[in-house]
C-alpha positions as CSV (number, residue, x, y, z in Angstrom):
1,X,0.0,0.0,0.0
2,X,3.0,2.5,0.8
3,X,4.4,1.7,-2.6
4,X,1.2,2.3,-4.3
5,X,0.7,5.7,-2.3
6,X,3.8,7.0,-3.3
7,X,3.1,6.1,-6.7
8,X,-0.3,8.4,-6.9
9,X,1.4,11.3,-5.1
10,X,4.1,11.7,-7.6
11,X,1.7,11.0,-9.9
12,X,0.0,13.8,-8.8
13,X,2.9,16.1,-8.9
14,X,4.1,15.0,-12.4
15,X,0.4,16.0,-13.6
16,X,0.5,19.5,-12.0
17,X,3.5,20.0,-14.6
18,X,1.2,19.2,-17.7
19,X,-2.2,20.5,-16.4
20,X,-4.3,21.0,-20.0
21,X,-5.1,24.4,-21.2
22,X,-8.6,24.5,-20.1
23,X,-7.1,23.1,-16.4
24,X,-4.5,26.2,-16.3
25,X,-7.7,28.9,-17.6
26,X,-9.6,27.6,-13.7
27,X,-6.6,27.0,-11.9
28,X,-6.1,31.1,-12.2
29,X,-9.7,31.5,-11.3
30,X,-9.3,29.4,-8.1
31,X,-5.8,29.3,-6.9
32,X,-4.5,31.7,-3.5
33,X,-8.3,31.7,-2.4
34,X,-9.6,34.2,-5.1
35,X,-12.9,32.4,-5.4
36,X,-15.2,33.3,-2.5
37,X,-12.3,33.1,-0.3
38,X,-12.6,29.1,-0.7
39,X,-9.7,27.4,-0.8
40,X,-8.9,24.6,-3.9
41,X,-6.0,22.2,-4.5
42,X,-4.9,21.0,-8.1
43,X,-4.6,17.1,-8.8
44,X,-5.2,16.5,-5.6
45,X,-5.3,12.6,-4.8
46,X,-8.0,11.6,-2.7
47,X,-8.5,7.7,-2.1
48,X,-6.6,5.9,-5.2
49,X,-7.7,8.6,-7.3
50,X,-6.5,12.5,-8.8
51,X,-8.8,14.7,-8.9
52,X,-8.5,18.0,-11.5
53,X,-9.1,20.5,-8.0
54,X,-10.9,20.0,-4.8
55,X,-12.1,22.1,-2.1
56,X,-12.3,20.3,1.2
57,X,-14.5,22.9,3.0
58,X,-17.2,21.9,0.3
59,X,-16.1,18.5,0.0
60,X,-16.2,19.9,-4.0
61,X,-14.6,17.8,-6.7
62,X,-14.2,20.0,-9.8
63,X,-13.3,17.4,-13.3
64,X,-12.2,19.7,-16.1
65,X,-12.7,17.2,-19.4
66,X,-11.8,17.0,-23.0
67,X,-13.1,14.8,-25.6
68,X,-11.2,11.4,-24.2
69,X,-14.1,11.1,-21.7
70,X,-16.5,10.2,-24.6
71,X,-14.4,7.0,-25.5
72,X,-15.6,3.7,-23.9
73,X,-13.3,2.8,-21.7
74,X,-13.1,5.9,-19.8
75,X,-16.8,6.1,-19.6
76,X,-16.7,2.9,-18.0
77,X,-13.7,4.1,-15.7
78,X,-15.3,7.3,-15.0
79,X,-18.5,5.2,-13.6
80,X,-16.8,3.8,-10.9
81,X,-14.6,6.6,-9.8
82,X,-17.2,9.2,-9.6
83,X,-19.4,6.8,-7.9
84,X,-16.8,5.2,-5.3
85,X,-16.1,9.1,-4.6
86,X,-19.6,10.1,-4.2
87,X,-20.2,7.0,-1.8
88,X,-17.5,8.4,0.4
89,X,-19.2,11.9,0.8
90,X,-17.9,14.1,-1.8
91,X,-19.8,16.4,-4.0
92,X,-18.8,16.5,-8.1
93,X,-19.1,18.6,-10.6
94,X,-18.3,17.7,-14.1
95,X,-17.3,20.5,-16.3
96,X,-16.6,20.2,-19.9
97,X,-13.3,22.3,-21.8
98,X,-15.6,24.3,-23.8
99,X,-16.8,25.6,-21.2
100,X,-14.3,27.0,-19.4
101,X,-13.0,28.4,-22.9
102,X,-16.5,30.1,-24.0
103,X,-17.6,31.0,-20.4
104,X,-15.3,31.1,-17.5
105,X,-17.6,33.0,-15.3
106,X,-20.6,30.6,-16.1
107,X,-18.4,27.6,-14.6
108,X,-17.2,29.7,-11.5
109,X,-21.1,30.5,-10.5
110,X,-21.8,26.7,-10.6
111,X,-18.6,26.3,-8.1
112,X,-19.9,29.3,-5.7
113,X,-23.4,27.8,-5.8
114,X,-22.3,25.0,-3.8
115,X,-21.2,27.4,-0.8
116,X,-24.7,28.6,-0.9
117,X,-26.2,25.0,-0.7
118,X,-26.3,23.1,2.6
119,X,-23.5,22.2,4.6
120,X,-21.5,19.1,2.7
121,X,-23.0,15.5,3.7
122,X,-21.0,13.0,6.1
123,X,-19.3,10.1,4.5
124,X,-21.7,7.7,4.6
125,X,-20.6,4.1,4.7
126,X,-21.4,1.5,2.2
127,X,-25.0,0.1,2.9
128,X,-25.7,3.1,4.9
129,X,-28.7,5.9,3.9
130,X,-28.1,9.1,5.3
131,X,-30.6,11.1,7.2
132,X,-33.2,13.0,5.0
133,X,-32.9,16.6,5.1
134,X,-34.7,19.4,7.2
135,X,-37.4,21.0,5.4
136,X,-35.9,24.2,3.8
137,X,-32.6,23.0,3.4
138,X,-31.0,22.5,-0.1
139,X,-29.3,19.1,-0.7
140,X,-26.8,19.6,-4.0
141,X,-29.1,17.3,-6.0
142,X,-32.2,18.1,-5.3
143,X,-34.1,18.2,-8.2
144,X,-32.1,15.9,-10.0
145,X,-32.6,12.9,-11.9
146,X,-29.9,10.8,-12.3
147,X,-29.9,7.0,-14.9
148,X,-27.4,4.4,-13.4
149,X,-26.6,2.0,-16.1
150,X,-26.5,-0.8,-14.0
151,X,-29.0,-2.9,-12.3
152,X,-30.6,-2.0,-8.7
153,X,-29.1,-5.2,-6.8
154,X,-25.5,-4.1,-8.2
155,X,-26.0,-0.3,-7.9
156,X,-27.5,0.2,-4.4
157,X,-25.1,1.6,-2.7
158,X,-24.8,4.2,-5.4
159,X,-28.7,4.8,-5.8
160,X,-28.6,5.6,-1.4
161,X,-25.8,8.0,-2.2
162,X,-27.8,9.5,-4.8
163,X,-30.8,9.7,-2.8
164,X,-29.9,10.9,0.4
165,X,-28.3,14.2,-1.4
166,X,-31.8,14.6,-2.9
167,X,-31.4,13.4,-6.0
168,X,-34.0,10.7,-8.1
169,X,-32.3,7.3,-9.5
170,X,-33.3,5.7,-12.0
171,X,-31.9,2.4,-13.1
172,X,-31.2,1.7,-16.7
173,X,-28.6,-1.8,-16.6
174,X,-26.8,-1.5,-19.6
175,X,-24.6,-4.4,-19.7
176,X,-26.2,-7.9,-18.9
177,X,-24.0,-11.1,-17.4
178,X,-24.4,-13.6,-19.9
179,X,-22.2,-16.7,-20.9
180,X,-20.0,-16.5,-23.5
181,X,-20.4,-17.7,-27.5
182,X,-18.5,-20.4,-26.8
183,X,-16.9,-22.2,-23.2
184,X,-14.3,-24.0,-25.1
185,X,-11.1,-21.5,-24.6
186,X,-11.9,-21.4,-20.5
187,X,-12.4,-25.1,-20.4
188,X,-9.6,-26.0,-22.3
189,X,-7.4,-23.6,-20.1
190,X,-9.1,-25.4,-17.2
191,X,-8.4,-28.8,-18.2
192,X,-4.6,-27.8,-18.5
193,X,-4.7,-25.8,-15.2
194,X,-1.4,-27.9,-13.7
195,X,0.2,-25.2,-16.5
196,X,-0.6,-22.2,-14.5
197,X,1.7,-20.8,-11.5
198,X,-2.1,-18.8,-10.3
199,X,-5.2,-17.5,-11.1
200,X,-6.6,-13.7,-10.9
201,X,-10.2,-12.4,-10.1
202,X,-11.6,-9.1,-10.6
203,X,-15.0,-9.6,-10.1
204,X,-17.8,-11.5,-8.0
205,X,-19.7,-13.1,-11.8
206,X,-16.5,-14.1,-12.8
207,X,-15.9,-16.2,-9.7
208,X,-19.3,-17.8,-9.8
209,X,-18.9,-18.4,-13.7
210,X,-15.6,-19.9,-13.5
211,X,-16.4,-22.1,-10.6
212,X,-19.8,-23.6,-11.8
213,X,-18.5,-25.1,-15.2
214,X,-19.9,-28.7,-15.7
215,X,-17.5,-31.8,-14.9
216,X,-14.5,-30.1,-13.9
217,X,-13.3,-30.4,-9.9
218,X,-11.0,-27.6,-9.5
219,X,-10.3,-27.4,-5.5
220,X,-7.9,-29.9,-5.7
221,X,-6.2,-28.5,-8.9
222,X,-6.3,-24.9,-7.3
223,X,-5.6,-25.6,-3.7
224,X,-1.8,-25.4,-3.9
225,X,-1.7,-22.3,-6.7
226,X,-1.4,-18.7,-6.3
227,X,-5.2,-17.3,-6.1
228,X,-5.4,-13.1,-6.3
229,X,-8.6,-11.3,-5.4
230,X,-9.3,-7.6,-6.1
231,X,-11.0,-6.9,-3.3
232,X,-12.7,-8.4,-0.1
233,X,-16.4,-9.5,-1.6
234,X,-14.5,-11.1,-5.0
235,X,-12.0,-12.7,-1.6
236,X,-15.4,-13.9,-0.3
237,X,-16.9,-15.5,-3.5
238,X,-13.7,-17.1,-3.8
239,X,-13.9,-18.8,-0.1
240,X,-17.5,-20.2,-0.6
241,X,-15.5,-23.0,-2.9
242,X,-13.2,-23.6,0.5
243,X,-10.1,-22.1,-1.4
244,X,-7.8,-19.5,0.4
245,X,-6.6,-16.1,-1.4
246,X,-3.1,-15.4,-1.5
247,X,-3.7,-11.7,-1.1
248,X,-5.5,-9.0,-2.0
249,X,-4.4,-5.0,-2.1
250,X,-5.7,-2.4,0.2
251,X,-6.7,-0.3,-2.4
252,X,-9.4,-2.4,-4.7
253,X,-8.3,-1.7,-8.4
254,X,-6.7,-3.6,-11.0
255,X,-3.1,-1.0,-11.1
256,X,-3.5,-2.0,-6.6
257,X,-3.5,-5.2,-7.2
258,X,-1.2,-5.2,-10.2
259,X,1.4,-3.4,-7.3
260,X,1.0,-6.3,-5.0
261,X,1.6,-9.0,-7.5
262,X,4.6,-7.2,-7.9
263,X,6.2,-7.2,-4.3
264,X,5.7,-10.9,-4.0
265,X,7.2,-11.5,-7.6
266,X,5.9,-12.3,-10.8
267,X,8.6,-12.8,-13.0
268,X,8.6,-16.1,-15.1
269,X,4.9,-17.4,-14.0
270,X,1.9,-17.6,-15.5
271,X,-1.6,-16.9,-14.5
272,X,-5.3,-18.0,-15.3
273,X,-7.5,-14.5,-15.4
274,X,-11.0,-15.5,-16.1
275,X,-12.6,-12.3,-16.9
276,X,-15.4,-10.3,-18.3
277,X,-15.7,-9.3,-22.3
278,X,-15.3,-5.5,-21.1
279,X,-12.6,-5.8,-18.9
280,X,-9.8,-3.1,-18.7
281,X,-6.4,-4.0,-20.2
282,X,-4.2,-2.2,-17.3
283,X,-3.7,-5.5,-15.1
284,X,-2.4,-7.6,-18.3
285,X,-0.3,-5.3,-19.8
286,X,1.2,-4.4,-16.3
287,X,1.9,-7.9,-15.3
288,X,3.3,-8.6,-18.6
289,X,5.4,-5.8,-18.5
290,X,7.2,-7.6,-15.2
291,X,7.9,-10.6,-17.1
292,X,4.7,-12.6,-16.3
293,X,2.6,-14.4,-18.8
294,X,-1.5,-14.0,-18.4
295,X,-4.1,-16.2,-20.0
296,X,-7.4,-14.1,-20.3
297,X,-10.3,-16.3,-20.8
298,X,-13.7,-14.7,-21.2
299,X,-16.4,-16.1,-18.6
């Protein structure tokens, strides 16, 4: 975790360096307190994310974005960081670059209007709805609908955040779990499992998909192989077939877990990944950069 720490901080400080145009336009607007006396910071890392500024008085996340948010796989990165940091209490506003460069002043009234709104929500924690507010009192999204592209059962924590700062969610899944065309790469990969040094999850479905294939008994082949979990509920799915997880990082993201591999050593093995159709390619091309090889097999 220290390593990885270190890692976004001086990531942080190498993006200050190469802030985009639009970034460098606010940043004047904002920096030494000139807006509303409110203080902001500049790639600021908060959790295992950068943010473009934040205000911590406001609990304010300000994102500054070009046209690379419109490509799919930041969309789908996007999702999950603006929803992990809005489960953890922080406010967001999303600005686009052309509006910073035809109207500055429009996109510093939004940022003031949150100091007029009521005082910034708690952290809530996972599972946990928040209080409704006081009658009179302004919760920043009041008054605002907001479509969740994922199903209710896998979005709830999400649509309580949403909720309990006022807002109306509507879920609208987008992407169904569904087998794949055709079994026969995972269960070829499976029947030559002795091959593999480990295996990597990412995700609860592809657990349970892996581990339900017809005719195949893999405790016995797995329970002396290197078995990575992203995070403490895939760890869990994982255990429910009586096998025992290696590790799994503090921080629950593929470049975390990618870090962790890392400090136990990688070099020369190879490694199942059953996986989803739309996973990222970070945790692949990472571990093959450090001299692993990775079988992906879609599940």
């Amino acid at each position: 975790m220290k390593a990885y720490a270190q890692y976004i901080i001086k990531l942080a400080r190498a993006l200050r360096k190469c802030s985009t145009v639009a970034e460098k336009m606010l940043w004047k607007k904002l920096r030494n307190r000139s807006l509303g006396g409110l203080k902001f910071k500049r790639q600021h890392p908060i959790e295992r994310y950068i943010v473009d500024f934040y205000c911590d008085e406001l609990k304010l996340i300000v994102e500054v974005e070009g046209g690379i948010h419109n490509e799919q796989k930041q969309i789908l990165y996007d999702r999950v960081k603006f929803r992990d940091l809005a489960l953890s209490g922080h406010n967001i506003l999303r600005i686009q670059n052309d509006e910073v460069f035809k109207d500055i002043n429009s996109v510093l009234e939004k940022i003031i209007n949150y100091k007029n709104l009521s005082p910034s929500p708690s952290p809530i924690r996972r599972g946990e709805r928040m209080p409704l507010s006081k009658p009179g009192v302004r919760l920043p999204l009041s008054g605002k609908t907001i479509l969740i592209t994922r199903s209710k059962e896998q979005a709830k924590d999400f649509i309580q955040a949403i909720e309990s700062r006022g807002g109306n969610a509507i879920s609208f899944p987008t992407i169904s779990i569904e087998d794949p065309d055709s079994w026969k790469e995972c269960d070829d990969a499976i029947k030559n499992i002795s091959s593999f040094d480990g295996i990597i999850f990412t995700s609860q479905n592809a657990v349970n998909k892996f581990f339900t294939r017809p005719n195949y008994s893999l405790h016995s082949a797995l329970s002396s192989k290197l078995i990575f979990s992203v995070g403490e509920k895939t760890k869990s799915a994982i255990e429910k077939y009586n096998l025992n997880v290696t590790t799994i990082p503090e921080v629950y993201t593929a470049e975390s877990l990618g870090e962790t591999m890392r400090s136990l050593g990688v070099e020369g093995k190879r490694f199942l990944f059953p996986r989803g159709n739309l996973g990222r390619e970070v945790l692949v091309e990472m571990l093959n950069s450090l001299g692993a090889v990775v079988k992906p097999v879609i599940v």
